[in-house]
C-alpha positions in Angstrom: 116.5 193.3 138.8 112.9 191.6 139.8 113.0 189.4 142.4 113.8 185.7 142.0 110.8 183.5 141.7 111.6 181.0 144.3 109.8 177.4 144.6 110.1 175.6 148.0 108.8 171.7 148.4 106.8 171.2 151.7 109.2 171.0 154.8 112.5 171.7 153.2 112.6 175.7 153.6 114.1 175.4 156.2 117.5 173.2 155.0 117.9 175.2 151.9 117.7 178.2 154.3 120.8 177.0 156.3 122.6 176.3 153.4 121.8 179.2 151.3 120.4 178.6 148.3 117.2 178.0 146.0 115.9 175.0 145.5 114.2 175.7 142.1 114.0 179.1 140.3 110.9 179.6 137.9 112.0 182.1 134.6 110.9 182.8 130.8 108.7 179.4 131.4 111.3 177.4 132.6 111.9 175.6 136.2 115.5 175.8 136.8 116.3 172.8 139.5 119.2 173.0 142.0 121.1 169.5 142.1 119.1 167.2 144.3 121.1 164.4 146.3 119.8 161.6 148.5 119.6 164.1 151.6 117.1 163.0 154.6 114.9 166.0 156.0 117.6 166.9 158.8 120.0 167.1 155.4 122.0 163.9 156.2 123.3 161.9 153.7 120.9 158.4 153.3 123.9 156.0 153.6 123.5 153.3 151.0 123.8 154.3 147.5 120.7 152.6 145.9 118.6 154.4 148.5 120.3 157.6 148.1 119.3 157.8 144.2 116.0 156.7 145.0 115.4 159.5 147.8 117.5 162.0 145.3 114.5 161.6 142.6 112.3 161.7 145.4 113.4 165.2 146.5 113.6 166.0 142.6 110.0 164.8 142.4 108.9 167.2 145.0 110.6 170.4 143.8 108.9 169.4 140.6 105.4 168.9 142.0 105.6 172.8 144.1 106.6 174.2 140.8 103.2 172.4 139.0 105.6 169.9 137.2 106.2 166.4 137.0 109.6 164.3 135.5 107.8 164.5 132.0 108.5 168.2 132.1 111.7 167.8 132.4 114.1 168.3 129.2 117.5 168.4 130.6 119.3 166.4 133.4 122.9 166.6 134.6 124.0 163.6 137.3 126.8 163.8 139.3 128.3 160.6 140.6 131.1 159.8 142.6 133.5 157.1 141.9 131.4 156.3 138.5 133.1 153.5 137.6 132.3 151.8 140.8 128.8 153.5 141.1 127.5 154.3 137.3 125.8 150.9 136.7 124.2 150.5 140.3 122.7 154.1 139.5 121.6 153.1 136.0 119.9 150.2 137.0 117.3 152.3 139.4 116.6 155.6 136.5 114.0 153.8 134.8 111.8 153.3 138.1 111.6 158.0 137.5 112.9 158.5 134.3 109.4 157.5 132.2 108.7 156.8 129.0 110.7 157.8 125.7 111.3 160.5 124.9 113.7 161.5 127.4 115.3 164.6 128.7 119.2 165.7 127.4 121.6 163.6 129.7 124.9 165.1 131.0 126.9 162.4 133.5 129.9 163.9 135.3 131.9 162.0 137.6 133.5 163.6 140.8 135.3 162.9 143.5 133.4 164.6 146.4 129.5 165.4 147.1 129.2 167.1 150.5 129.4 163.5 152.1 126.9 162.4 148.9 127.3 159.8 146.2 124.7 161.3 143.8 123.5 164.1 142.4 120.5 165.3 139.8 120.0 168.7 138.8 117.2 169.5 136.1 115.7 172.3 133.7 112.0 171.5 133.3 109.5 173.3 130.8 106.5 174.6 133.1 103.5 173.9 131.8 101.0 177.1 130.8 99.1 176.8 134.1 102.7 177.1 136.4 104.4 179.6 133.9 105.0 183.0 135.3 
């Protein structure tokens, strides 16, 4: 098996260390994005909801950017929300400040009951462009 192609955003090693996994995984010209919630840089939650999704795509942003991407690569999204029929419209309402223009990636919502203490979550597949393929 080769080894995993692993991209890291500046000054987060060290969380996805302590919790174990890869933030982004680069293979066959794709950027495969591990969900990205509202997390502050000690990994605590940001405690209202509109700035948690806001600081979500902010963290999504930056795994993006280490890889050589940017949100217009992306072509897939899943979100996870908690209690969506309280939360799905307040979360709506702040996509289009990251989401872009049309066209836009495939959409998958799921609703949940738990998040690790999280309200949101957005996890992404993103075409790398020529110069970041590997």
């Amino acid at each position: 098996m080769s080894k995993r192609d692993v991209v890291f955003p500046a000054g987060r090693q060290a969380l996805y260390q302590r919790n174990r996994y890869s933030p982004a995984l680069r293979s066959n010209g794709f950027l495969f994005v591990s969900g990205q919630v509202g997390s502050r840089e000690d990994g605590s939650p940001e405690p209202e909801l509109e700035a948690q999704v806001r600081l979500a795509f902010a963290n999504l942003n930056a795994v993006l950017a280490a890889a050589g991407c940017s949100f217009d690569d992306v072509v897939d999204v899943t979100l996870f929300v908690v209690d969506p029929e309280r939360n799905f419209e307040r979360i709506w309402a702040i996509v289009p400040e990251f989401w872009g223009e049309a066209p836009h990636p495939t959409l998958t919502g799921i609703g949940v009951t738990w998040l690790y203490g999280f309200q949101f979550e957005i996890k992404a597949i993103a075409k790398l462009p020529q110069s970041a393929a590997q």
